[in-house]
C-alpha positions as MATLAB code, in Angstrom:
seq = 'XXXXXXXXXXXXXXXXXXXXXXXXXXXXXXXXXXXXXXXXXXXXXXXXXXXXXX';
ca = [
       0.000    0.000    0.000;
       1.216    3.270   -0.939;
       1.871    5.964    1.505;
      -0.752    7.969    0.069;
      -3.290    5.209   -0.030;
      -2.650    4.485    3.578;
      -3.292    8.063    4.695;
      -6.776    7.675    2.898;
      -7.265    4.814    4.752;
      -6.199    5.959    8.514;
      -8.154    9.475    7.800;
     -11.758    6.989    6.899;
     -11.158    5.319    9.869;
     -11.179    8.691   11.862;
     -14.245    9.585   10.389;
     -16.363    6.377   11.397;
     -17.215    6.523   14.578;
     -18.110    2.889   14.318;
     -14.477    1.688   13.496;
     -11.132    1.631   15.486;
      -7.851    1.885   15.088;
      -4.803    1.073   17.532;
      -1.429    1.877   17.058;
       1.912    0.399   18.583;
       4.758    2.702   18.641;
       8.575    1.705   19.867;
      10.380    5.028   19.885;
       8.172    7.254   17.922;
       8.154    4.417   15.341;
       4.863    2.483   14.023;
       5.505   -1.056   14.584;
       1.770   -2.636   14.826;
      -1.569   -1.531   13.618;
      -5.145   -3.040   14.072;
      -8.053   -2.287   12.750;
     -11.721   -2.802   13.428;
     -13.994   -1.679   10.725;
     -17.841   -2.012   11.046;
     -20.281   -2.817    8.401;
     -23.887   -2.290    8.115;
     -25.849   -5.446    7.844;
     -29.406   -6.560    8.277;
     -29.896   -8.451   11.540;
     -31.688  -11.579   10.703;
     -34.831  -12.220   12.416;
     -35.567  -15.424   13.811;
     -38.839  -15.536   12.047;
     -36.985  -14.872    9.202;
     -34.802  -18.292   10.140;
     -37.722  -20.388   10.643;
     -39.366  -18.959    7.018;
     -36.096  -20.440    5.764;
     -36.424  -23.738    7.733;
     -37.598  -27.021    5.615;
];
């Protein structure tokens, strides 16, 4: 990933308040990132399962 490209990507996650990013630094340094990025998705009803159910 380009420098640029990761920039984009660290400046998204700031915006989502959803999403999280932690950082690991060793003298000023970046040596770890992780990321946890939310999605949207319908929650499945369980009458929705049992519609499904043979």
């Amino acid at each position: 990933m380009t420098e640029e490209k990761e920039r984009a990507w660290i400046q998204r996650l700031n915006e989502a308040p959803q999403d999280l990013a932690i950082v690991a630094e060793i003298n000023g340094a970046i040596v770890r990132m992780l990321s946890f990025q939310c999605r949207k998705q319908r929650r499945l009803l369980i009458r929705d399962l049992l519609a499904w159910a043979p």
